[in-house]
C-alpha positions as CSV (number, residue, x, y, z in Angstrom):
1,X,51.0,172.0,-198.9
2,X,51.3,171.0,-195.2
3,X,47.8,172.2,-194.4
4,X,45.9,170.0,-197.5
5,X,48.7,166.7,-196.0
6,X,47.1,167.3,-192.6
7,X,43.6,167.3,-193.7
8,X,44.6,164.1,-196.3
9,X,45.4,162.6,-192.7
10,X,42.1,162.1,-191.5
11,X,40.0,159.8,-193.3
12,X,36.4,160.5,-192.9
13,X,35.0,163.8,-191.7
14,X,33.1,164.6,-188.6
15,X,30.2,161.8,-187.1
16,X,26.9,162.8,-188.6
17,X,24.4,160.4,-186.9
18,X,20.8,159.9,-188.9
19,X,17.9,158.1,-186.8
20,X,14.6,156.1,-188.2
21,X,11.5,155.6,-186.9
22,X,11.9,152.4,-185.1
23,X,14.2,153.3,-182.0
24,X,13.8,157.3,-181.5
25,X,14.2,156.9,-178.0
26,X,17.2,155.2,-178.1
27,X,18.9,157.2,-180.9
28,X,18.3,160.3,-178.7
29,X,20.3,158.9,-175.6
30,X,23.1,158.0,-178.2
31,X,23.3,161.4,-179.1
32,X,23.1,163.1,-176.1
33,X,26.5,160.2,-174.9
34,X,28.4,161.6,-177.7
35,X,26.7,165.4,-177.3
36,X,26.1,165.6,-181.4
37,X,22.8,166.4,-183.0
38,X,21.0,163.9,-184.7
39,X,21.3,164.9,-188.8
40,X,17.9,166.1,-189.5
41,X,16.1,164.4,-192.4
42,X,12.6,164.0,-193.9
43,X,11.0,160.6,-193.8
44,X,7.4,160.1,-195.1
45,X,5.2,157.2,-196.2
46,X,3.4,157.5,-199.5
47,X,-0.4,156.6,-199.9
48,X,0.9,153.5,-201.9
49,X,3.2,152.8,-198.8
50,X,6.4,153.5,-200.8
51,X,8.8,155.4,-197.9
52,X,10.2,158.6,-198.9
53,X,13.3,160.1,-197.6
54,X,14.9,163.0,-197.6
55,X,18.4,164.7,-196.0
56,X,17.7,168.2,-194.2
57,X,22.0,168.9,-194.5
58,X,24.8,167.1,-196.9
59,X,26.7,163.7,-195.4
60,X,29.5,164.5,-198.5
61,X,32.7,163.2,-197.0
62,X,31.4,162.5,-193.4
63,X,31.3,159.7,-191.2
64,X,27.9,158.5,-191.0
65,X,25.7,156.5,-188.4
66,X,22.0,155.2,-189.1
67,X,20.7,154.0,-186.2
68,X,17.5,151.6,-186.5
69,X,16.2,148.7,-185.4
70,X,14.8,146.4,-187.3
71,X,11.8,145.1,-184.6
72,X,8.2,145.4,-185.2
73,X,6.9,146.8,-187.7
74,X,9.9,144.9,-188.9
75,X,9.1,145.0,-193.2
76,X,9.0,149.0,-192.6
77,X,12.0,149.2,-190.6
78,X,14.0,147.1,-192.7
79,X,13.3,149.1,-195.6
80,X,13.4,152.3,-193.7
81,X,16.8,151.5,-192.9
82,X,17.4,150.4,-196.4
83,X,16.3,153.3,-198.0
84,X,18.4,155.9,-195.5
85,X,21.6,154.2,-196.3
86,X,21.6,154.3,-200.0
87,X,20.1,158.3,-199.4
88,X,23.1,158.8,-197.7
89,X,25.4,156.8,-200.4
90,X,23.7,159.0,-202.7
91,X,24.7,162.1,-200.9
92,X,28.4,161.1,-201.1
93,X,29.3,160.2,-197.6
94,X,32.8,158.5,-196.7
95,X,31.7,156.0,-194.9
96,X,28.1,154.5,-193.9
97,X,27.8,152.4,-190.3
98,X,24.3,150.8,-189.8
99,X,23.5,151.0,-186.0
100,X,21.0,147.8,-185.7
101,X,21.1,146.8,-182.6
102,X,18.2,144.1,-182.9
103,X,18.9,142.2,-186.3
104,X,15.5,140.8,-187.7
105,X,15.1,137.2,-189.4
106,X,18.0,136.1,-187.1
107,X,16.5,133.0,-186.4
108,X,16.3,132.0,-190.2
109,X,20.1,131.7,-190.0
110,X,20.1,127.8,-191.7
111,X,18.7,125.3,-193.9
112,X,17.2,123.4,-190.8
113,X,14.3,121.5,-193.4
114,X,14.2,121.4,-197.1
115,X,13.0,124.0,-199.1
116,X,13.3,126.6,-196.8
117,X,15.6,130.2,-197.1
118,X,18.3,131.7,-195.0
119,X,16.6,135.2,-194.8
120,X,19.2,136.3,-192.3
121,X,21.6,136.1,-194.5
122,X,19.4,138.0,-197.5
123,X,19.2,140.5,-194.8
124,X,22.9,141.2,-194.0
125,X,23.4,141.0,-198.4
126,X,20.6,143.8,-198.4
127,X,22.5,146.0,-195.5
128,X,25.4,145.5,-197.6
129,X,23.9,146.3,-201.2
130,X,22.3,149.1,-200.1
131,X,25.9,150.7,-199.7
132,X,26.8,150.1,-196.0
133,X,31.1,149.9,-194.9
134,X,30.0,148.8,-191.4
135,X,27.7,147.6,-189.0
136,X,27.2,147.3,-185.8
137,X,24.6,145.1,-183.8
138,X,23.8,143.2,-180.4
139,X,23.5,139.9,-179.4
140,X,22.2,138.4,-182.2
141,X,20.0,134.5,-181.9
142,X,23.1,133.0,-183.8
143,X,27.1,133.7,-183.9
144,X,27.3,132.8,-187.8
145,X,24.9,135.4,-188.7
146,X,28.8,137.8,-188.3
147,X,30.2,135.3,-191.4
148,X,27.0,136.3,-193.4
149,X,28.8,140.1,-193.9
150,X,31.4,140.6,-195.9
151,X,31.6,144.3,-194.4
152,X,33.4,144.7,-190.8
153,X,31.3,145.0,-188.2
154,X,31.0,145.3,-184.5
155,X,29.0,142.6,-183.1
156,X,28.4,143.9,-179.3
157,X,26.5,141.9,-176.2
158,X,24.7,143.5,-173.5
159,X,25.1,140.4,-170.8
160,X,27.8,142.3,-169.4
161,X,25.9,145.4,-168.6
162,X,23.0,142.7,-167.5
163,X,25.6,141.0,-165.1
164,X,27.1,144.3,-163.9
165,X,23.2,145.8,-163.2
166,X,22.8,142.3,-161.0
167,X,25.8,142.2,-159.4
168,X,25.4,146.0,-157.9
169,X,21.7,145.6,-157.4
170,X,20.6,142.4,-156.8
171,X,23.1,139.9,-156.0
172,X,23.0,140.7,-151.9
173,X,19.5,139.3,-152.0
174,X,19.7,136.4,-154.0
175,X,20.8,133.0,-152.5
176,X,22.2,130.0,-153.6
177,X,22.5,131.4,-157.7
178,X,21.8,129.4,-160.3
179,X,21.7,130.5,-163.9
180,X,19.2,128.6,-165.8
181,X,19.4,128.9,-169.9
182,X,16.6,128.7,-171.6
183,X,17.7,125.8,-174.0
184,X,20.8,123.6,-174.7
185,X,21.0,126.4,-177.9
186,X,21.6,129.4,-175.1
187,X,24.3,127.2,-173.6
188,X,27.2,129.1,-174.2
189,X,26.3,132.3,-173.9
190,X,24.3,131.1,-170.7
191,X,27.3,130.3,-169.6
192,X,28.6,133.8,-169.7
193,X,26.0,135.0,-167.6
194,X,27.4,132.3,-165.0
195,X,30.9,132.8,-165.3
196,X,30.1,136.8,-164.8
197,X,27.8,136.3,-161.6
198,X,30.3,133.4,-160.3
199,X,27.3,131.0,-160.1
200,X,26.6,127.7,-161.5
201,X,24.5,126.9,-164.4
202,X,21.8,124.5,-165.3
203,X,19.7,123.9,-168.3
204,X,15.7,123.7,-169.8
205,X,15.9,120.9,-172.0
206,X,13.4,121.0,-174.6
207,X,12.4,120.1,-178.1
208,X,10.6,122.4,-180.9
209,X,7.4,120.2,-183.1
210,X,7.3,121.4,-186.4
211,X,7.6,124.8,-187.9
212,X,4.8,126.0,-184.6
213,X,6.4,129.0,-182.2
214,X,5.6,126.5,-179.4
215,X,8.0,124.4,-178.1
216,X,8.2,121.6,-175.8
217,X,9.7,122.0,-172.5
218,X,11.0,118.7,-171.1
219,X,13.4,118.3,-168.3
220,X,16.2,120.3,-166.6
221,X,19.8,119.4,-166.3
222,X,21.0,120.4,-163.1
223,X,19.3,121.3,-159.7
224,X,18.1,124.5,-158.6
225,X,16.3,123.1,-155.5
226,X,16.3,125.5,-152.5
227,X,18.2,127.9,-154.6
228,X,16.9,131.6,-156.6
229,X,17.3,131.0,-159.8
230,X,18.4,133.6,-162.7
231,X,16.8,132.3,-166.1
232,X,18.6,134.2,-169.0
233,X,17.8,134.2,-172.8
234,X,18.6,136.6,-175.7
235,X,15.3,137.4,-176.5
236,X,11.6,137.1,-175.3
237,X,8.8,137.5,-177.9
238,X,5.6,135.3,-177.0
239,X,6.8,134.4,-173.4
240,X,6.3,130.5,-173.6
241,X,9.2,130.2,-173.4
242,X,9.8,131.7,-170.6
243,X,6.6,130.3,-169.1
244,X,7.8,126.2,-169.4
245,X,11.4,127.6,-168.2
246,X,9.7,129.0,-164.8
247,X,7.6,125.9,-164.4
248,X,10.4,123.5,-165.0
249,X,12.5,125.5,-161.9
250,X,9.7,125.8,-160.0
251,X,8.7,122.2,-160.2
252,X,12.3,121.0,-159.3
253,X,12.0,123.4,-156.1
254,X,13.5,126.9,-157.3
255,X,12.9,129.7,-154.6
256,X,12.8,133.2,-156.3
257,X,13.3,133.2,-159.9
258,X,14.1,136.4,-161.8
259,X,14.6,136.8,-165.5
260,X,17.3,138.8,-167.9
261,X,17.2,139.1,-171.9
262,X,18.7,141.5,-174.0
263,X,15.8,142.3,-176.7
264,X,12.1,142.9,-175.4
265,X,10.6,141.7,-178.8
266,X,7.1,141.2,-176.3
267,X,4.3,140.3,-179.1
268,X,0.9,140.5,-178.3
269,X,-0.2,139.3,-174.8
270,X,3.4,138.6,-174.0
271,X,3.4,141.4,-171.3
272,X,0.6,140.1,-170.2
273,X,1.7,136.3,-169.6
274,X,5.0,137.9,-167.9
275,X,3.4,139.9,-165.3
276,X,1.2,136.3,-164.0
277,X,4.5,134.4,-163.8
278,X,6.0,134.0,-160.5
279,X,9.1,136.1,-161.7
280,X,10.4,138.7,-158.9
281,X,12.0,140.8,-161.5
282,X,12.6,141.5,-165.3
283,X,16.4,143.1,-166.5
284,X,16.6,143.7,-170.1
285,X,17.4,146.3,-172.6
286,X,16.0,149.1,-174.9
287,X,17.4,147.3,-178.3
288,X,13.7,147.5,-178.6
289,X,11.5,150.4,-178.0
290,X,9.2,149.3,-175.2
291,X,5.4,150.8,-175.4
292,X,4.6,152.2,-171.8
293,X,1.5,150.1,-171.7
294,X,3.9,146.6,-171.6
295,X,5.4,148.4,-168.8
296,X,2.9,148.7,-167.3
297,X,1.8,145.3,-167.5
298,X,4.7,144.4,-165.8
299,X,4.2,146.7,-162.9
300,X,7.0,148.1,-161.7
301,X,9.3,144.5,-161.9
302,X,10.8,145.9,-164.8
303,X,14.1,146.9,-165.4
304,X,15.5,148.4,-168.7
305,X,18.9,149.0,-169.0
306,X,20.2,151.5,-171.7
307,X,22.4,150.3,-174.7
308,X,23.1,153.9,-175.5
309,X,26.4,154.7,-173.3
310,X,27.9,151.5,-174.8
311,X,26.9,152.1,-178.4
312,X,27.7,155.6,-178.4
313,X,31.5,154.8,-177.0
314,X,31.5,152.1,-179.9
315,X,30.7,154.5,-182.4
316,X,33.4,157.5,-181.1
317,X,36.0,154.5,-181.3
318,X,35.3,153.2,-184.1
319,X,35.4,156.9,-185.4
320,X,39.0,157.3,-183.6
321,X,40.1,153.9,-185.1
322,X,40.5,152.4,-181.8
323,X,40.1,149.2,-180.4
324,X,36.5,148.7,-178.9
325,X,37.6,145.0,-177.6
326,X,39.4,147.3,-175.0
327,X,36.2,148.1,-173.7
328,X,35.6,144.3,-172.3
329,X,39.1,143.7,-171.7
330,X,39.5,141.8,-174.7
């Protein structure tokens, strides 16, 4: 009697953690943090590019952990990770967590024209259908996206460890900070960044034309003559961006400028049109698997910070049922 009340005690059994194919790197470092094996499983791609999977060991009863991003190729990931969470449902587990820690289609978060979707919140419906209890994910391009699950989740940011890496690092050389968001739509969290590095904050202000990826960079609000200048975003993927943002400082008189984001989306050529900016160095994160040849193109004034530690002591507390806000004093 007292042995089965002691084992109805704990709720789900012991972490089994399953990786995809879009962040093997990553899921690796995660494992090693929390020193279990990743759960091995068979994943193959039909000729009619229909993805097969298939679990090497049961999940009945366990606590399980899919860890996959959902960057480029984004379709297969998305259905990769799809797929391995309904396996797992299948195989009877107690609870599923999807571990995304870039979210795709976050930017198609409203109606911002007329007759368009909200995939981002098709995408969280799909997580959810496909028989996730959780999920956890980082910084994604819009708060909301969090009221578009009805499951829990964890909904982490890396600017802390970004802030910590600068503060230890690089904030003896750099003079007269100024944070600089990239637009008026990064202000808040922009202002994070500031807060954390005690500096002040100014602004790119610019307007997007139509439904084109290019935007147009306009003025800046505040003044960064004289001073290095830290110009933060949450994620890169073409560079323009990032290319007005630098010529905007630079015009108003910025001395060094370096550059922090959290997901390294880097399309094609975006590498590239980094490593010719006047940018002293790059901070950012491996949300995204980088390929080596975007590091190199960036020659050596890159810096990727691992998400692992943190998502792997997410994933033991959320196991534990203990508070992760304790983790960032909150």
């Amino acid at each position: 009697m007292t042995q089965h009340h002691s084992h109805s005690m704990k709720m789900y059994g012991n972490i089994k953690l399953y990786a995809g194919s879009g962040s093997p790197d990553l899921a690796q470092r995660i494992a090693a943090y929390l020193n279990q094996p990743l759960s091995p499983c068979e994943i193959i791609e039909f000729p009619n590019e229909n993805i097969f999977i298939k679990l090497k060991n049961s999940a009945r009863g366990q606590d399980a952990y899919v860890i996959q991003t959902t960057s480029s190729p984004v379709h297969y990931n998305l259905m990769e990770l799809l797929i391995m969470i309904q396996t797992i449902r299948l195989d009877s587990a107690a609870r599923i967590t999807a571990v995304v820690p870039y979210l795709c289609y976050g930017r198609s978060d409203k109606k911002d024209q007329p007759r368009v979707s909200i995939s981002a919140r098709l995408v969280a419906d799909m997580i959810e259908a496909a028989g996730a209890d959780r999920y956890m994910t980082f910084d994604p391009h819009a708060g909301q996206i969090q009221g578009f699950f009805s499951i829990p989740g964890d909904v982490l940011t890396a600017s802390h460890m970004i802030t910590a890496h600068i503060s230890q690092h690089l904030r003896a050389q750099m003079k007269n900070l100024v944070v600089v968001s990239t637009d008026l739509g990064f202000a808040k969290k922009g202002r994070n960044y500031a807060r954390d590095l005690d500096a002040p904050i100014a602004f790119v202000e610019k307007r997007r034309v139509g439904n084109s990826s290019k935007a147009e960079a306009l003025t800046l609000i505040g003044n960064v003559r004289g001073k290095d200048v830290l110009i933060v975003d949450d994620e890169v993927l073409t560079g323009g961006s990032i290319e007005q943002a630098v010529g905007v400082v630079k015009r108003n008189g910025a001395r060094d400028v370096y550059l922090a984001f959290v997901h390294p989306l880097l399309s094609k050529g975006a590498a590239e049109r980094l490593a010719k900016l006047p940018i002293k160095r790059i901070i950012t994160t491996d949300t995204v698997p980088l390929p080596r040849r975007k590091l190199q193109a960036l020659k050596g004034r890159i810096t990727v910070l691992s998400i692992a530690p943190m998502l792997g002591e997410v994933i033991q507390r959320a196991h534990e049922g203990r508070s992760v806000g304790e983790m960032f004093n909150e």
